[in-house]
N, C-alpha and C positions, 0 to 999 in steps of 0.2 A: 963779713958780717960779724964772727966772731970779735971781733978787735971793736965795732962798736957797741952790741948788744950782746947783754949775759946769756949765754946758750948751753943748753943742754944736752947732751947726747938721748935719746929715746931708745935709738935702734929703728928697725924695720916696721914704717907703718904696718898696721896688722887690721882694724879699722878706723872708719873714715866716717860720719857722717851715714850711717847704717850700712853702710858698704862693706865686705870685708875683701879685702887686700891680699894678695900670695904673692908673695916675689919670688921668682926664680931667673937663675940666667940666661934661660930661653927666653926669656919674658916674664908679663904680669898676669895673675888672674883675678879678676871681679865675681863678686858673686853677691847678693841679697836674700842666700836663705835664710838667714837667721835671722835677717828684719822682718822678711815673709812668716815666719815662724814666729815671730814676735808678736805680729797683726792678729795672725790668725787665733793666738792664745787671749790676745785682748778683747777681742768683739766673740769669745766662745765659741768659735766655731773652728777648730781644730781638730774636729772629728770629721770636715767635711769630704767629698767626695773627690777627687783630681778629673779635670775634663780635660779631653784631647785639643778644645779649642778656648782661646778667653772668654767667648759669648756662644750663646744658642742661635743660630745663625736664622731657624724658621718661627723665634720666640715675635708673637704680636703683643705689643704693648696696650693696654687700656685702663681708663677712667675707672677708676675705683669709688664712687659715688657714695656707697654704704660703709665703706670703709673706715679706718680710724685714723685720726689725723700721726703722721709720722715725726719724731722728734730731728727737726731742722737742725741742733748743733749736732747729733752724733752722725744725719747723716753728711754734715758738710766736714766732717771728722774725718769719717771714711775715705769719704771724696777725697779729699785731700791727701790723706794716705795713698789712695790708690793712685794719685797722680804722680807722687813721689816715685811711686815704685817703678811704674812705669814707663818713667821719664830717661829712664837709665836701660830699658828694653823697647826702643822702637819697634819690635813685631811684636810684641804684645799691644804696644801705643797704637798702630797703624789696626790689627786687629779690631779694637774696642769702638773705634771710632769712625770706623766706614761703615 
């Protein structure tokens, strides 16, 4: 590839796409704290609590009728975030969504 396109040496991916990268000769390690850490500094809530599970497994959902209408892009923001994150941790994914 060299020989046809101008290339640069970088060195060792380090991140990726929020991802961060470890290379060793045992292998590779992944990891997204620092995205998670990112999120969580974004939407304020970086004080929050660590639970044992992703969801409140006995939590009943309902009709908020009197309530205040909630803003649709930040939380299709989230959504979205949280999907990313996720995506890359199938037992959190499988978690959330049974």
């Amino acid at each position: 590839m060299e020989s046809e396109f101008e290339m640069i040496d970088l060195g060792l991916m380090k991140f990726f796409l929020g991802i961060e990268v470890q290379q060793y000769e045992s292998g590779n390690f992944i990891s997204q704290s620092k995205y998670a850490s990112e999120v969580l500094k974004r939407f304020n809530i970086s004080n929050c609590k660590a639970a044992p599970t992703p969801v409140i497994t006995s939590l009943k959902l309902s009709k908020d009728d009197d309530g205040s209408t909630a803003d649709r892009t930040l939380f299709k923001r989230i959504v979205g975030i949280l999907m990313y994150l996720t995506s890359k941790r199938p037992d959190i994914m499988y978690g959330v969504l049974v």
